[in-house]
C-alpha positions in Angstrom: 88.5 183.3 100.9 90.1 180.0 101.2 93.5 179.8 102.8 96.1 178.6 100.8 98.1 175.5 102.3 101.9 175.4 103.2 104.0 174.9 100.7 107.5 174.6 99.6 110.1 177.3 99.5 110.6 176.8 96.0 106.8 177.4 94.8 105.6 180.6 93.9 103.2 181.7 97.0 100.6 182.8 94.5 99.2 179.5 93.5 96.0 179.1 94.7 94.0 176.4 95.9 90.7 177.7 94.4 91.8 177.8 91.1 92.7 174.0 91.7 89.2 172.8 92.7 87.7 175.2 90.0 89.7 173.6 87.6 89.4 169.7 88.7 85.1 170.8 88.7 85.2 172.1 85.1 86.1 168.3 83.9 83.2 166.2 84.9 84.1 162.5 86.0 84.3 159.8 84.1 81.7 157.3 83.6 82.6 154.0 84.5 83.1 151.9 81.0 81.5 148.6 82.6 77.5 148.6 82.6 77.2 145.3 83.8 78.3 145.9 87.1 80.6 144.8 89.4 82.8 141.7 88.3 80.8 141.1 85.3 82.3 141.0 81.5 80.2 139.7 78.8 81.7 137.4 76.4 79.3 137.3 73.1 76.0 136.0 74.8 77.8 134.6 77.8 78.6 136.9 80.9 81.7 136.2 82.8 82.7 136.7 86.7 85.7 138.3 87.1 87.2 139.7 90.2 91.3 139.6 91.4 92.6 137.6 94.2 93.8 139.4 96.7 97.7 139.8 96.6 98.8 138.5 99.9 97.3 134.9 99.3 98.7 133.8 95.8 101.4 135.7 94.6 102.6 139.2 94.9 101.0 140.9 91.9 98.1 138.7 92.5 95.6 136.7 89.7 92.4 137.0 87.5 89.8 134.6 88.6 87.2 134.5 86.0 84.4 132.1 85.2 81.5 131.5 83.0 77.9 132.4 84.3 76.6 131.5 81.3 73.7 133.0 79.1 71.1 134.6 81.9 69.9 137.8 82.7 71.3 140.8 83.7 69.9 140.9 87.0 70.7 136.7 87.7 74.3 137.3 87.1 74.7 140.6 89.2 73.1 138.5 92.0 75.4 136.0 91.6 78.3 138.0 91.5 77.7 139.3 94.3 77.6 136.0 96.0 81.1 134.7 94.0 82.4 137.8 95.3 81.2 137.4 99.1 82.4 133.7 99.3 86.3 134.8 97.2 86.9 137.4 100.0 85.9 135.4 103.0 87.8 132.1 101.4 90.8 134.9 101.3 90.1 136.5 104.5 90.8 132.3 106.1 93.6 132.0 104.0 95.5 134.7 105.0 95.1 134.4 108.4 96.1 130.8 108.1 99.3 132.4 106.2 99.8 135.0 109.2 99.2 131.9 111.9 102.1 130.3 110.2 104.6 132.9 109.3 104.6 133.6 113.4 105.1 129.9 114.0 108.5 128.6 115.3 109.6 127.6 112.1 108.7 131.3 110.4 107.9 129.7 107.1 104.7 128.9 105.5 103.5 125.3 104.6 104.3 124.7 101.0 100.4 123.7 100.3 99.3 127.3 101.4 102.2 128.6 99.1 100.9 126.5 96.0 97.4 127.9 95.9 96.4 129.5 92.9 94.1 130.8 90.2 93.2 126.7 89.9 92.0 126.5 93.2 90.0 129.7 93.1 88.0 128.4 90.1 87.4 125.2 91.5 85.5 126.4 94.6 83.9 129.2 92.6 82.5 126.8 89.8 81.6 124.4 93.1 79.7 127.1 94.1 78.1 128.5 91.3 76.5 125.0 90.3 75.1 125.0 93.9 73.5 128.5 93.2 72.0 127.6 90.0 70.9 123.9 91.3 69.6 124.4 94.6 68.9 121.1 96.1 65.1 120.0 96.1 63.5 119.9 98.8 62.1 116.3 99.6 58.3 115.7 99.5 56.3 114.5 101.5 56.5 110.8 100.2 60.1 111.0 100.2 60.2 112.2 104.1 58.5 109.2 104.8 61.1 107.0 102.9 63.2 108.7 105.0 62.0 108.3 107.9 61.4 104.7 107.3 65.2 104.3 106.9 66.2 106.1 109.6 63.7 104.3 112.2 65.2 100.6 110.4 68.7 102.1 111.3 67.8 102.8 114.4 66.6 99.4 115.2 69.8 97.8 113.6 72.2 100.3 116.0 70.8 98.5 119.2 70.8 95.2 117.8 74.3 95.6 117.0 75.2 97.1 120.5 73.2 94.2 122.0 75.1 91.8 120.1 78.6 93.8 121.0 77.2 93.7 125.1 77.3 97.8 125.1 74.7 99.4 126.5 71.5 99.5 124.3 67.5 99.9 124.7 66.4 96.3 125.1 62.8 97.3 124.1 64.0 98.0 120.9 66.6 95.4 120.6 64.5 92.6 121.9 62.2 93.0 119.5 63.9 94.4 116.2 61.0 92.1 113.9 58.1 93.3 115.1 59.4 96.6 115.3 60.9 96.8 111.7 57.4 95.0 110.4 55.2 98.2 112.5 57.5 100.7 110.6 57.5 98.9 107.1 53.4 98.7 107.5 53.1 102.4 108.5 55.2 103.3 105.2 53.4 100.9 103.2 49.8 102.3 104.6 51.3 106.0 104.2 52.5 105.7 100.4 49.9 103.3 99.2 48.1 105.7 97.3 51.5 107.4 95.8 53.2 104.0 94.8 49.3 103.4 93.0 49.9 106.4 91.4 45.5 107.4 92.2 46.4 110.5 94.7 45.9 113.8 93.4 48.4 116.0 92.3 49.4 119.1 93.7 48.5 122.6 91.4 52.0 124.0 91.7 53.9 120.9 91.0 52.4 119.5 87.2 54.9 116.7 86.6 54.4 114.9 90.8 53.1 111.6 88.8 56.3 111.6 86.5 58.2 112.0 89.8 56.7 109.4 92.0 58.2 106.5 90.0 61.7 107.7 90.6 61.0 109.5 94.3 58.9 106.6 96.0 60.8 103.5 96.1 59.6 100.1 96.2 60.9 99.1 99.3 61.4 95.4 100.0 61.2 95.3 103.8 63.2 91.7 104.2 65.9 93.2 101.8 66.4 96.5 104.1 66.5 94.5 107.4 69.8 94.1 107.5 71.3 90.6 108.1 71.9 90.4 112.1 67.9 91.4 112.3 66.9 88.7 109.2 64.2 86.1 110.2 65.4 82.6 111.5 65.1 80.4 108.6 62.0 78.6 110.2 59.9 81.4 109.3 60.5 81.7 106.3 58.1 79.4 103.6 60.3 77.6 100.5 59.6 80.2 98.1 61.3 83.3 100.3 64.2 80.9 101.4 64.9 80.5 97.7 64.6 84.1 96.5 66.4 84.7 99.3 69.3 82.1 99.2 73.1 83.3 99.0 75.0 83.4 95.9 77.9 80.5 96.0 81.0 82.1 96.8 82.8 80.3 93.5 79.7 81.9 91.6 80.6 85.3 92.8 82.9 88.0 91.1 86.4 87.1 92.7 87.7 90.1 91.5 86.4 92.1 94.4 86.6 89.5 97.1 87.4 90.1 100.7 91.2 88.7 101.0 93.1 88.8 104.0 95.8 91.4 104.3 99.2 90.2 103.1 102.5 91.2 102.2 103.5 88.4 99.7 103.9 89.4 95.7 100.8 89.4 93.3 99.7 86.5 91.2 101.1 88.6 88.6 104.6 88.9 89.8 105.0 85.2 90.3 103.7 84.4 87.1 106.2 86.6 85.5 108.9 84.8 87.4 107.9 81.7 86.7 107.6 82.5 82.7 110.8 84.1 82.7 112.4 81.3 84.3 110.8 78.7 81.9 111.8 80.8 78.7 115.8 80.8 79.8 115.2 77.3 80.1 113.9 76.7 76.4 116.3 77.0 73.6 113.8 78.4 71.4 111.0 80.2 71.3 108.5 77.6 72.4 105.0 77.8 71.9 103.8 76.2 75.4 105.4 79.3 77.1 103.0 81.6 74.8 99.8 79.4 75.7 100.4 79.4 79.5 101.4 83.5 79.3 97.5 83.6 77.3 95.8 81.4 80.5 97.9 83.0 83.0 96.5 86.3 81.5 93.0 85.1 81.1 93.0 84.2 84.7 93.6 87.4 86.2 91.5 88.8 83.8 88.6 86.7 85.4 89.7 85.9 88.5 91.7 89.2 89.7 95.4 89.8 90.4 95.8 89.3 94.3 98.8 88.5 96.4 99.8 84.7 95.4 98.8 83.2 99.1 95.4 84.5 99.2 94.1 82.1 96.2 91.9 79.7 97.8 90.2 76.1 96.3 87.3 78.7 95.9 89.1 81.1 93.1 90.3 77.7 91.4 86.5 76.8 91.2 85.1 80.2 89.8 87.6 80.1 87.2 86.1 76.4 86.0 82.7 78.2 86.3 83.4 80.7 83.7 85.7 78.8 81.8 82.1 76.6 81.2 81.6 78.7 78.7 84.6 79.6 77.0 85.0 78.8 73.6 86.9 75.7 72.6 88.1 77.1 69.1 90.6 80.5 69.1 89.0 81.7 66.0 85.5 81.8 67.9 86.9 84.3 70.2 86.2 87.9 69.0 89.8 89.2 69.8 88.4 92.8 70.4 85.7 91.8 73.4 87.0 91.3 76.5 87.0 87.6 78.3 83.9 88.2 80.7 81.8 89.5 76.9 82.6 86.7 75.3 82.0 84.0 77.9 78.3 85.8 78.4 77.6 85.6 74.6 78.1 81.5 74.7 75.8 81.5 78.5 73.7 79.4 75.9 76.9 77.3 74.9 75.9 77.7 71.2 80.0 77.1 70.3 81.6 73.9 71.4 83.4 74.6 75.1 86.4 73.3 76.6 87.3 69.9 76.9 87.6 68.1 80.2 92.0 67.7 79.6 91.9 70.7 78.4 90.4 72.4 81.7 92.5 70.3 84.0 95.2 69.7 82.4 96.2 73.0 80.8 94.6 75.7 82.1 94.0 74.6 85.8 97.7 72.9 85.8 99.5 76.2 84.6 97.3 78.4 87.3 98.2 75.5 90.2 101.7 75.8 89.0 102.4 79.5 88.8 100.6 79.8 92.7 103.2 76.7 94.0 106.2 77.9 92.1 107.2 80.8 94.2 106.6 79.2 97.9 110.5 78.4 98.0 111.8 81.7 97.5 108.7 83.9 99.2 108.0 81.8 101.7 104.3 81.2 101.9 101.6 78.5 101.9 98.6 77.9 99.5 95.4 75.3 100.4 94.9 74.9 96.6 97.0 71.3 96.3 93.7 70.3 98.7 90.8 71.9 96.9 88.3 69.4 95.5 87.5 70.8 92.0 84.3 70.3 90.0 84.3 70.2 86.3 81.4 71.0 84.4 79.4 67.8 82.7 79.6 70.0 79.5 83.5 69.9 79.2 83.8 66.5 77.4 85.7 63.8 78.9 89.2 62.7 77.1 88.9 61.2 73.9 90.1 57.6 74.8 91.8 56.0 71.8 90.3 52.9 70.6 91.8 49.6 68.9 92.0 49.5 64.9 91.0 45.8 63.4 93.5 44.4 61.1 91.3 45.3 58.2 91.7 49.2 58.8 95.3 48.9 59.8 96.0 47.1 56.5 93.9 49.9 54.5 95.3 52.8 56.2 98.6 51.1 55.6 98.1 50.6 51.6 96.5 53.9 51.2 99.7 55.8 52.5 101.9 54.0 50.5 99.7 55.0 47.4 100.1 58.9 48.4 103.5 58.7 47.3 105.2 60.6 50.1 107.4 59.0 53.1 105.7 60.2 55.7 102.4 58.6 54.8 104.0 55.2 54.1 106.5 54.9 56.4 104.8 56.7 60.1 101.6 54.4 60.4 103.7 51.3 59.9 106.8 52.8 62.6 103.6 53.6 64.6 102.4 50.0 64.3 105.8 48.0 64.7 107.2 50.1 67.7 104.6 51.4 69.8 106.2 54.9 69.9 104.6 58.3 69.7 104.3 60.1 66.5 106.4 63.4 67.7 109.3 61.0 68.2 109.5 59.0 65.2 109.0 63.0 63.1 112.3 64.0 64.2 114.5 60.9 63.9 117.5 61.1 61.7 119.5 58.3 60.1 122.3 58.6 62.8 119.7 57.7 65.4 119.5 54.0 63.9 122.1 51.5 65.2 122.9 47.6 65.3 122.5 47.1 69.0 122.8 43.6 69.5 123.9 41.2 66.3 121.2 41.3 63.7 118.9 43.4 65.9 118.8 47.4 64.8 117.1 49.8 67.3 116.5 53.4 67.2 117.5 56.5 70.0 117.4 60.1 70.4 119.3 61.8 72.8 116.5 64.4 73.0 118.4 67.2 71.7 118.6 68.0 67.7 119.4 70.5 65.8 116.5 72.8 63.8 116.9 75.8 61.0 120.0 76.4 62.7 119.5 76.1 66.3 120.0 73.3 68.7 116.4 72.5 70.6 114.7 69.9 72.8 113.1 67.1 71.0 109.2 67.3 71.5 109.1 63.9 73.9 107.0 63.3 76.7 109.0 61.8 79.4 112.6 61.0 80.0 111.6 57.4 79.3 111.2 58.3 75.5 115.2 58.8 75.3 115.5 55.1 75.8 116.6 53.2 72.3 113.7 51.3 71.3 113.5 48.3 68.7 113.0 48.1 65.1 111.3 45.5 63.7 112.4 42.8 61.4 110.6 43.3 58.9 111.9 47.3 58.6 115.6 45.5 57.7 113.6 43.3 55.2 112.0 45.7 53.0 115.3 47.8 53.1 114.1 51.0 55.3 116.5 50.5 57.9 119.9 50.3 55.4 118.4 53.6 53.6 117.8 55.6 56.6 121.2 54.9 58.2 122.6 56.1 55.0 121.2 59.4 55.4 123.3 60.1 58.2 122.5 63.2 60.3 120.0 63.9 58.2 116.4 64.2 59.1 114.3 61.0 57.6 111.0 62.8 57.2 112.6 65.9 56.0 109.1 67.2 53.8 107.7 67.8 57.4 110.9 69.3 59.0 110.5 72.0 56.2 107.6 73.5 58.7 107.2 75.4 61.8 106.0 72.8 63.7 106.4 69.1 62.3 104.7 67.5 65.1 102.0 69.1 64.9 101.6 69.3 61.0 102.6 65.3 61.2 99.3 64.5 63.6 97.1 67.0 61.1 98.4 64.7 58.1 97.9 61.5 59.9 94.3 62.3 60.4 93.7 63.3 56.9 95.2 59.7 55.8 92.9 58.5 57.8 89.9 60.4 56.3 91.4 59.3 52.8 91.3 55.7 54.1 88.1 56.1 54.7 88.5 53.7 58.1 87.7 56.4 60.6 84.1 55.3 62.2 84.7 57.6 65.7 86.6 60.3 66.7 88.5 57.5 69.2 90.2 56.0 66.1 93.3 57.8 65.4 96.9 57.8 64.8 97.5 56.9 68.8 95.2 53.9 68.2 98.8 52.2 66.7 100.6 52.8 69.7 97.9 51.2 71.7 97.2 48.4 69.6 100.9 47.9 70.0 100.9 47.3 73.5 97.9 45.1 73.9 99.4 42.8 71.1 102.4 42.6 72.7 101.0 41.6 76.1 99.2 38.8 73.8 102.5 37.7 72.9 103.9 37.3 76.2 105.7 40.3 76.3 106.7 41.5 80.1 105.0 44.6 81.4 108.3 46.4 82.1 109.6 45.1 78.5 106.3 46.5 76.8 107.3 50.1 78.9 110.4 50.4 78.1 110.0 50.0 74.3 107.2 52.2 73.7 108.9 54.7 76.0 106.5 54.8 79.3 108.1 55.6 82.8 108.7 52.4 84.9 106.4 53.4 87.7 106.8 53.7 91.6 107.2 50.1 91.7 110.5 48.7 93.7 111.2 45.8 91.8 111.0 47.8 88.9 113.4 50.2 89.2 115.9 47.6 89.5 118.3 46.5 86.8 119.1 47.9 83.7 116.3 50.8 82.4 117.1 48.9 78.8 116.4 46.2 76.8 118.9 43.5 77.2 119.8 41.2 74.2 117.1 38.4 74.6 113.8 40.8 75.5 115.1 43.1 72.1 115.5 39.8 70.2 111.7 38.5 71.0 110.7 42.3 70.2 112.0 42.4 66.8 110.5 38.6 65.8 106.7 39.8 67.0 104.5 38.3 64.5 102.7 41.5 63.9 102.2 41.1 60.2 100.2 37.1 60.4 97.2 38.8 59.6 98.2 41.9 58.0 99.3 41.9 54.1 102.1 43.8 54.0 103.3 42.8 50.7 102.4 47.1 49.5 106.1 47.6 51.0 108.5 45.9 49.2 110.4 47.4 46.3 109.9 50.7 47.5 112.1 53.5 46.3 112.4 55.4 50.0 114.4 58.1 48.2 112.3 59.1 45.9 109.7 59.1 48.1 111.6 61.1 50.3 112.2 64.1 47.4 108.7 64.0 46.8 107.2 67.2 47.7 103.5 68.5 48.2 102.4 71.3 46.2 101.5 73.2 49.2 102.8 72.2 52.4 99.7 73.4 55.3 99.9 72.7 58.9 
């Protein structure tokens, strides 16, 4: 008889504990619904670990951690289960102590990192661990041991040496004789794994794919590349051939991108650049194109070079820019726009398309990098030894094109053939060009308001550098200051009646066909050399449009011209000398008067001039105006 238990006042006394168990027996217990086992769910093919963090780690109702096991047996994935499971309780066993350690701390408040641990963090380590499971690590073989040992006895050798070198306390015998050491070790490797790195020694039965390994497990050790340097044979012992496998690569050859710079707190390259751009386009009225070529070689530098604070540039990043630049493409449309710089410079290594020019390399891209490093010394305060770098160009980069003299003959051709084109600018530049010495982007741009009598019978033309284009007031494209100087108009421009036309035109531009374009010094100078292919006069490269202005200048010297006359009326600056800097920095009456009377045309027949219609020619338009 079993004795019923105490109960409440309010319960019948009758109810027996008997009938309880008899009735809880009659219903047998329920099966558990999971036949994998314990934290397994399968997923299709793939079986899935699944177990709850505990709740006093992550949050109060806790999380599901569940991964993928993958497609394996039943009996794999219980095993690792039971592992996954082993390694969540201990992980949350540590973490909650750690959470207990802290809560008692003086501040009574766990550390926010414990707090943020999650689901995220339990997956992590499990899928760490899981990947470990089902790729154990390989145990070396015997070849490999010996690799290693190799290594670690070369190590060895290399600690003393260094603590030799430092005056700590080292093993001499070993540090005194690191070479013959190093060459024991290498020859007991070499003797040991000659028959594996032959690939003749047998293979093991339980191991069918050891000769597929021993390429890949078996190095080819070089025993003078794993010396390291401090333990390198003195130079004298080593023949020519290993002192020129063995040479150092030029520092100007190597990537500067990832060279050691001293620590520094000054801006990047980058930042000064951008200051220095900035400044220059608040400057410019317009949007001028010299400001979008020196963003494009400020770009390609760091591209190349790297973007480092400003004053750790040295003569020696300067000189590995000119050593890839070797073989950058002169011509933009060569340049596949979609490659990046380093791509394209290794597809011209065999210099297949035309490079840059010598003026081109010093003069633009080098000037614009030297610039943008100096222009920010003021206001950041730092120093740069690039003004004092020798630089190196390459022999490929071809030297300026140096403009050569026209004979009399050409210059009388060129002359009648752009008179027979029809148009003003043909007729009327080469022979301005020839009679003043003055640069073509000048004499583009002049207007009729620009042309005065100086002196009595003796006209002369000046811009003030600033005119007004589509709309907008702009710098005239000259060279130097010097070009703003009034300059002299020959004779012979008031006897064919060019100079009374033009000053009727007022503020209006003379060559107004080539002000219709974007850029009318530049479409001028592409003109000017297709006149001179339609002449049929051009026998180099060196006889262009410039060849004018210089032919100017040394005829003028002929004719007893002073040097400081000759500069100031083709529009050069007057120099560092002293003497020349004093008096006026203008013509005076008598040096314009013997300028305008040259006796240019003696040999020249210039006869294809008068009677023309300049208006006419003026309206004449071109069918389909190209740059």
């Amino acid at each position: 008889m079993v004795k019923a238990r105490n109960v409440s006042l309010n319960v019948q006394s009758d109810v027996s504990f008997k009938e309880r168990l008899t009735s809880a027996s009659s219903h047998p217990k329920r099966r558990s619904a999971n036949l994998l086992g314990r934290y397994l769910i399968r997923n299709g093919n793939t079986i899935l670990f699944q177990m709850r963090a505990p709740k006093n780690v992550i949050h109060p109702n806790g999380c599901i951690v569940r991964i993928s096991l993958g497609a394996l047996s039943l009996r794999e994935a219980r095993e690792i289960a039971d592992e996954l499971a082993s390694l969540m309780r201990t992980i949350s066993r540590a973490l909650g102590r750690k959470m207990s350690d802290q809560n008692h701390s003086d501040e009574n408040d766990a550390s926010d990192d414990l707090l943020e641990i999650d689901g995220h963090f339990y997956n992590f380590v499990l899928k760490s661990a899981l990947y470990k499971i089902r790729n154990p690590v390989r145990a070396p073989t015997e070849h490999e041991k010996k690799g290693h040992e190799l290594v670690r006895n070369l190590l060895s050798i290399n600690r003393e040496v260094e603590a030799k070198e430092r005056g700590e306390p080292h093993n001499s015998l070993i540090a005194d004789n690191p070479h013959m050491l190093a060459a024991s070790f290498g020859q007991k490797w070499l003797d040991d794994t000659k028959a594996a790195r032959s690939g003749k020694e047998a293979q093991p039965d339980h191991h069918e794919d050891m000769s597929a390994d021993l390429a890949t497990s078996v190095p080819d050790i070089n025993l003078e590349k794993a010396l390291p340097t401090s333990m390198s044979r003195p130079s004298s012992a080593l023949n020519h051939s290993e002192r020129s496998k063995q040479a150092p690569v030029a520092a100007f050859q190597q990537d500067r991108r990832y060279s050691k710079r001293p620590k520094s707190g000054k801006p990047l390259f980058s930042e000064i650049a951008a200051e220095y751009l900035a400044l220059r386009e608040s400057a410019s009225s317009t949007a001028n194109k010299d400001i979008k070529i020196a963003r494009f070689r400020i770009d390609l530098f760091i591209e190349l070079i790297g973007d480092h604070p400003v004053d750790t540039y040295t003569g020696t990043d300067l000189q590995a820019f000119i050593e890839l630049l070797k073989y950058w493409p002169a011509e933009e449309k060569e340049r596949d726009a979609r490659k990046p710089a380093r791509e394209i410079i290794e597809d011209n290594r065999d210099l297949h398309l035309r490079p840059l020019a010598r003026k081109t390399l010093s003069e633009g891209y080098m000037a614009i990098i030297k610039t943008v490093i100096n222009s920010g010394q003021t206001q950041h305060d730092y120093s740069t030894p690039i003004a004092r770098a020798k630089l190196v160009y390459p022999d490929t980069a071809r030297p300026p094109v140096a403009a050569e003299p026209l004979s009399g003959q050409k210059v009388e051709i060129l002359l009648r053939t752009g008179v027979e084109t029809g148009f003003l600018d043909n007729a009327m530049l080469p022979l301005l060009g020839f009679l003043t010495g003055r640069r073509l982007g000048l004499l583009v741009h002049l207007k009729g308001s620009d042309i005065r009598e100086k002196y009595e019978g003796v006209w002369v033309a000046q811009t003030n550098g600033i005119i007004q284009l589509h709309g907008k007031w702009q710098r005239n494209p000259i060279k130097t200051e010097a070009s703003t100087s009034f300059f002299v108009l020959h004779n012979f421009l008031k006897e064919i009646g060019f100079i009374d036309w033009a000053v009727k035109k007022g503020d209006e531009f003379l060559f107004s066909e080539l002000m219709r374009l974007a850029d009318p010094s530049k479409s001028a100078s592409s003109y000017m050399g297709r006149l001179f292919e339609k002449a049929g006069i051009k026998d180099t490269r060196n006889e262009v449009f410039h060849s004018l202005r210089g032919g100017y200048i040394s005829e003028s010297a002929e004719q007893q011209i002073d040097r400081r006359e000759r500069k100031l009326q083709v529009g050069h600056q007057l120099g560092e000398d002293e003497h020349d800097k004093y008096g006026f920095k203008a013509l005076t009456e008598k040096q314009a008067r013997r300028i305008a009377s040259l006796s240019f045309a003696n040999d020249i027949d210039l006869s294809m001039y008068k009677g023309l219609d300049f208006e006419k020619m003026a309206r004449k338009r071109r069918k389909k105006l190209t740059a």
